[in-house]
C-alpha positions in Angstrom: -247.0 -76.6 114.9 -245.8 -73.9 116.9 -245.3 -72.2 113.8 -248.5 -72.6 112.3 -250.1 -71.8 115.1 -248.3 -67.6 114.5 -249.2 -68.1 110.9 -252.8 -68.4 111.9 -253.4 -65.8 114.6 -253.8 -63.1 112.5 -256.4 -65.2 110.3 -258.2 -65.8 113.5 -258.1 -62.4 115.1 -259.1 -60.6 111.7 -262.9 -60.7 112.2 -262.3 -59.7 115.8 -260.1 -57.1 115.3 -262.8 -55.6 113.0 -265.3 -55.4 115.2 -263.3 -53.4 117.7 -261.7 -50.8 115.3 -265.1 -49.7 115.2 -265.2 -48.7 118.6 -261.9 -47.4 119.1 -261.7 -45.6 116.1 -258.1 -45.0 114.5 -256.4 -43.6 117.4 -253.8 -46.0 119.5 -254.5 -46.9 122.4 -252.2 -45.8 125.4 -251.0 -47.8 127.9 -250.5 -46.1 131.3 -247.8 -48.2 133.3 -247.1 -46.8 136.6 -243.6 -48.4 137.0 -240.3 -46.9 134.8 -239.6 -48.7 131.9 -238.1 -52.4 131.8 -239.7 -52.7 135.9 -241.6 -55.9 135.9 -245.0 -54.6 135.4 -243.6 -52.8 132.3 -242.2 -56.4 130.7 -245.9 -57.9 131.0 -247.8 -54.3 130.1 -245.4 -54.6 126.9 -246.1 -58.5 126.3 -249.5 -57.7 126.1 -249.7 -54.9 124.3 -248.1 -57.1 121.5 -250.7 -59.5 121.9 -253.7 -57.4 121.9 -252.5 -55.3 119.3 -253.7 -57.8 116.3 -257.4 -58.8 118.1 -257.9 -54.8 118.4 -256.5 -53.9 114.6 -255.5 -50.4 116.8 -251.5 -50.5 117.9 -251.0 -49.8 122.1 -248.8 -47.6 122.9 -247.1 -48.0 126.3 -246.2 -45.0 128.2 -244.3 -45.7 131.9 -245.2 -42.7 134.2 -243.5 -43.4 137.5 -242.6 -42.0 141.0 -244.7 -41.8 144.1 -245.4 -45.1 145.0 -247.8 -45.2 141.4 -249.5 -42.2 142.2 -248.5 -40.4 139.6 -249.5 -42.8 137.0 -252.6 -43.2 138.2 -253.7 -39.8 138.6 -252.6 -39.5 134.8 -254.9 -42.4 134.0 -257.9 -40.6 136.2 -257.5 -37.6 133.8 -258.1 -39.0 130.6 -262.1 -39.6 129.2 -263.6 -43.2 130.5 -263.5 -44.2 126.8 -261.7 -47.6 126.4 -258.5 -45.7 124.4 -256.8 -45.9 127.7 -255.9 -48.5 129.9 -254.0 -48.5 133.0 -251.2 -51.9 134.0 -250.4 -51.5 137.6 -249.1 -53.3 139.8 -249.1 -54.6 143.5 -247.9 -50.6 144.1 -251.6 -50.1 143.7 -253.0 -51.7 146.4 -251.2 -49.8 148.7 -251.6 -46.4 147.4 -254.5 -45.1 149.3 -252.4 -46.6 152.5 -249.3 -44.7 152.3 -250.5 -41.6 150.2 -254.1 -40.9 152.3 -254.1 -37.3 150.2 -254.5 -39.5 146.5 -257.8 -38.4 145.4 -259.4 -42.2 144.3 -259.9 -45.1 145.3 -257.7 -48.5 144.3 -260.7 -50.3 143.9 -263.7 -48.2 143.0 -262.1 -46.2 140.9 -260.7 -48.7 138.4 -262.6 -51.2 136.3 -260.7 -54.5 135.9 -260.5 -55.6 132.6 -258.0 -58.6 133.8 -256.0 -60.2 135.8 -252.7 -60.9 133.9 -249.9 -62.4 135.5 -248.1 -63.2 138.9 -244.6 -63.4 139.8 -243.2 -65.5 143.1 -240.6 -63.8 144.8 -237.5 -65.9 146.3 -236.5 -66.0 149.7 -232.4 -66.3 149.3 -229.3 -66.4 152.0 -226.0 -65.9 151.4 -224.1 -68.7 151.1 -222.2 -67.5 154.5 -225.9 -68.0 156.6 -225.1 -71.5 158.1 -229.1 -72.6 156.9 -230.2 -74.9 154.5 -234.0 -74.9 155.1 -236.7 -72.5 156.3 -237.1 -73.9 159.5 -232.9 -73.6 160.1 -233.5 -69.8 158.9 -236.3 -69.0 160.8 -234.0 -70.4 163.8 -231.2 -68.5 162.6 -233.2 -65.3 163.1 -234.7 -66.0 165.8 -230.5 -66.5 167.5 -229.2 -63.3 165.8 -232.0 -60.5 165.8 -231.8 -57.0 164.6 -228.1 -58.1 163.7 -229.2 -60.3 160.9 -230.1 -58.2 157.9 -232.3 -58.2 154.6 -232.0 -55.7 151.5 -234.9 -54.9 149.9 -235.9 -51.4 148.1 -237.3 -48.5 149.5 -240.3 -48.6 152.1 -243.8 -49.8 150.5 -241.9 -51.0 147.3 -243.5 -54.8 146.5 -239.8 -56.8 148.1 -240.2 -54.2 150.7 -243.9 -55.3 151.7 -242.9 -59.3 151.1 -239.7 -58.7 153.6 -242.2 -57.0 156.0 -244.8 -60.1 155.6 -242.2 -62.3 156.6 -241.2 -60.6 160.0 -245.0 -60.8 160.7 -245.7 -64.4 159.8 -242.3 -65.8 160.6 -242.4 -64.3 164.5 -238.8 -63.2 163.5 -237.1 -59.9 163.7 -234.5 -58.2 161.7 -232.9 -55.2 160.0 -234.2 -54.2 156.7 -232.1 -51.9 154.8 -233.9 -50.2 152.2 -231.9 -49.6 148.4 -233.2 -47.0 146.2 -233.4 -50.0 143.4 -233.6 -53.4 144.2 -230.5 -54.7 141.7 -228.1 -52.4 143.8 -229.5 -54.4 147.0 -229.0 -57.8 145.1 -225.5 -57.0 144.3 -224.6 -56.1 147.9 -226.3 -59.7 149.1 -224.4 -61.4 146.5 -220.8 -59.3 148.0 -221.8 -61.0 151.0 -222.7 -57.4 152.7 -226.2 -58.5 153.3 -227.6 -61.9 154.5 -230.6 -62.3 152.9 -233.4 -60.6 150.6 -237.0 -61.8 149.4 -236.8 -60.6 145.6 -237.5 -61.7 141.9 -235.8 -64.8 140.3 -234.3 -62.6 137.9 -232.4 -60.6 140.5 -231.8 -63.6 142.7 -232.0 -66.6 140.4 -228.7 -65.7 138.4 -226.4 -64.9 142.2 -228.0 -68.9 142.9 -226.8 -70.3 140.1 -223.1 -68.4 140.7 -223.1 -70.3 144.1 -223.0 -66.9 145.7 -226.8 -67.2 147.3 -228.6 -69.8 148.3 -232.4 -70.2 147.4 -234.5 -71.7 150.5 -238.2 -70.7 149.0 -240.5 -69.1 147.2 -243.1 -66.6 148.3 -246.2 -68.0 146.9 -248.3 -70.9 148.9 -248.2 -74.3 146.8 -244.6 -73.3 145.2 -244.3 -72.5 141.5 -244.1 -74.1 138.6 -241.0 -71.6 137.2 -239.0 -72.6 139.6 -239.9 -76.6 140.9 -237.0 -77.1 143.3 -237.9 -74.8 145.5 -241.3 -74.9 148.2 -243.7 -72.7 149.5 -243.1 -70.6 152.3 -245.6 -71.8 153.2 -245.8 -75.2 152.8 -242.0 -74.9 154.4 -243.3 -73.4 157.8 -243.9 -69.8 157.9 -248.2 -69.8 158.7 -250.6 -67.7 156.4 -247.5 -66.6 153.5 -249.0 -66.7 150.1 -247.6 -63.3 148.0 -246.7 -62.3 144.5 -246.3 -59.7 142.2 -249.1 -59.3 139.8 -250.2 -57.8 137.3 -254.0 -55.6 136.3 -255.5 -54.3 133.0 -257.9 -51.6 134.4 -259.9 -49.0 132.4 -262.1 -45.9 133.8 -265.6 -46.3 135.5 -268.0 -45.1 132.6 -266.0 -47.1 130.0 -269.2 -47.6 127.4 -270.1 -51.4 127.8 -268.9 -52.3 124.2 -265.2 -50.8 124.3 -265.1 -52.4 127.7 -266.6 -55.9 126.5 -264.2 -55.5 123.5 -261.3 -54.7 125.6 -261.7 -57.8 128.6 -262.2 -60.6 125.4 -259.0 -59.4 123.9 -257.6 -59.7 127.2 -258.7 -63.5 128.0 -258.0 -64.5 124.7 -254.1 -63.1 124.9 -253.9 -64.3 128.6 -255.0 -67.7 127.0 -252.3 -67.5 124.2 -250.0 -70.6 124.8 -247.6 -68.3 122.5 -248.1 -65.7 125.2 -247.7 -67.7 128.0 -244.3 -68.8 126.8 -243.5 -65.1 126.8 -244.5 -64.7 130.3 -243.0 -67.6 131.4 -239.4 -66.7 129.4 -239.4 -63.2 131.3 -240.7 -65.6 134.9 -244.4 -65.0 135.2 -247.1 -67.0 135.2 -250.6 -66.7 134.3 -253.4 -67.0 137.0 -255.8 -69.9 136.9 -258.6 -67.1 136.4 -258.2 -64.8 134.7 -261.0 -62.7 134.7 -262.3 -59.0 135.5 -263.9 -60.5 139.0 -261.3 -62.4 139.6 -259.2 -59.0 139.3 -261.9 -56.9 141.9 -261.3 -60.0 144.3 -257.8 -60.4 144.4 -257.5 -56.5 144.6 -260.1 -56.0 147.6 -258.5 -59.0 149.3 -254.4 -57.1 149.1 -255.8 -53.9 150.3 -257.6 -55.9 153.2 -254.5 -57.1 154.0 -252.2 -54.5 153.9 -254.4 -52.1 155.5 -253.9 -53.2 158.8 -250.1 -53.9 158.1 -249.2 -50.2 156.8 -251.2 -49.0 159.6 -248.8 -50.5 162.1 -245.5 -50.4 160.0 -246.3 -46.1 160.0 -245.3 -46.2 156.6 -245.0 -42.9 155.0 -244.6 -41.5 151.8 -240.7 -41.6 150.7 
């Protein structure tokens, strides 16, 4: 079935794909992604390139322009013609932007159109195995005994395990040390060397150190628990009041996008995001699709992360590294 189902798609998206080469002409579409290549926006910006490709009969080209917190990729994306031949994948990075770089010209949420809203990733709250606790409560305890001397890697101020570690502190009650990694696998490797005691990062940074019996895996970031990893609950749901965070991912165009390219654009979108095909991609690579999907969902989710950062930055001081 499943192969059928790849033998047909191209059938299927054929009058579709028609109907939007006429508005894109034959140019490829580019693909602004904010994050350097193989980052975990960049695996789901790629995944749907391939599967919008065939409904738009026009390849998309993704090009990763990085550094400064997404700034720089966004500004790129601000200079090229509201059109629909460029979209723009960022992502949790760009709620924040306005927060820690106050001199970026736009606005996270005016200035982008939402096409969708594509995919979220829970983090993992993990221990080394030498931390005596076996529960959220026993770690929250833990903390609350050693302190500033207990410590948690994560990468450099305002990066997404950065901003998850932070919303921790604050929900937990607890303080500790955070000691900030220019990239987060060099901070996962010194947890797993025991030089650490704990981090709030992917499963594919974290997940593989569990399964080597060097961590140990006490939750997951996002409220309700995930369906990638089943073992594991909420923070949640495990104690710690008012945590619910991911790592997601937007399809954004310009403001003045004409309404067809734009229309064009958001049902290729829903219809990849609705892919079973694609959401076995996702899923392989450990992200999951949102319930909804759609553009307004997008604009809600966005307004409600730079609502609740704002006040957080504010009081964290965080400044531009």
């Amino acid at each position: 079935m499943y192969r059928r189902r790849l033998l047909a798609a191209p059938l299927l998206a054929a009058p579709f794909a028609a109907g939007a080469q006429s508005l894109f002409g034959d140019r490829p579409i580019r693909m602004i992604v904010p994050v350097a290549a193989a980052g975990a926006s960049d695996i789901v910006a790629r995944i749907m390139a391939d599967a919008m490709t065939p409904l738009l009969g026009r390849p998309i080209v993704a090009e990763n322009i990085a550094g400064a917190g997404s700034t720089l990729g966004a500004n790129a994306f601000q200079q090229t013609p509201p059109d629909g031949q460029t979209i723009y994948v960022p992502t949790n990075n760009h709620a924040l932007m306005k927060l820690i770089y106050p001199q970026f010209a736009y606005d996270p949420a005016a200035d982008f159109v939402a096409v969708a809203l594509v995919s979220r990733q829970p983090f993992v709250l993990a221990v080394h195995t030498s931390v005596p606790a076996q529960t959220v409560p026993e770690f929250v305890a833990w903390l609350r005994q050693r302190g500033t001397a207990a410590n948690c890697g994560t990468a450099a101020p305002g990066a997404v395990n950065y901003m998850a570690a932070e919303l921790f502190r604050l929900r937990a009650g607890v303080d500790f040390t955070i000691v900030p990694y220019r990239a987060a696998a060099a901070s996962a490797q010194d947890l797993g060397e025991g030089r650490l005691d704990f981090s709030i990062d992917s499963p594919s940074l974290l997940m593989p150190l569990v399964r080597q019996g060097k961590l140990r895996a006490l939750a997951v970031t996002m409220a309700g628990g995930s369906t990638l990893l089943p073992g594991l609950p909420g923070l949640q749901e495990a104690g710690v009041p008012d945590y619910d965070n991911a790592a997601w991912t937007m399809i954004f165009v310009r403001p003045g996008t004409p309404e067809p390219a734009l229309a064009s654009l958001r049902a290729a979108a829903a219809r990849a995001v609705a892919d079973p095909a694609v959401r076995e991609r996702l899923a392989a690579a450990g992200f999951e699709t949102w319930p909804d999907a759609s553009p307004a969902a997008a604009e809600t989710l966005l307004r409600s992360e730079i609502a609740r950062w704002t006040p957080i930055v504010a009081r964290l001081n965080l400044k531009p590294s």
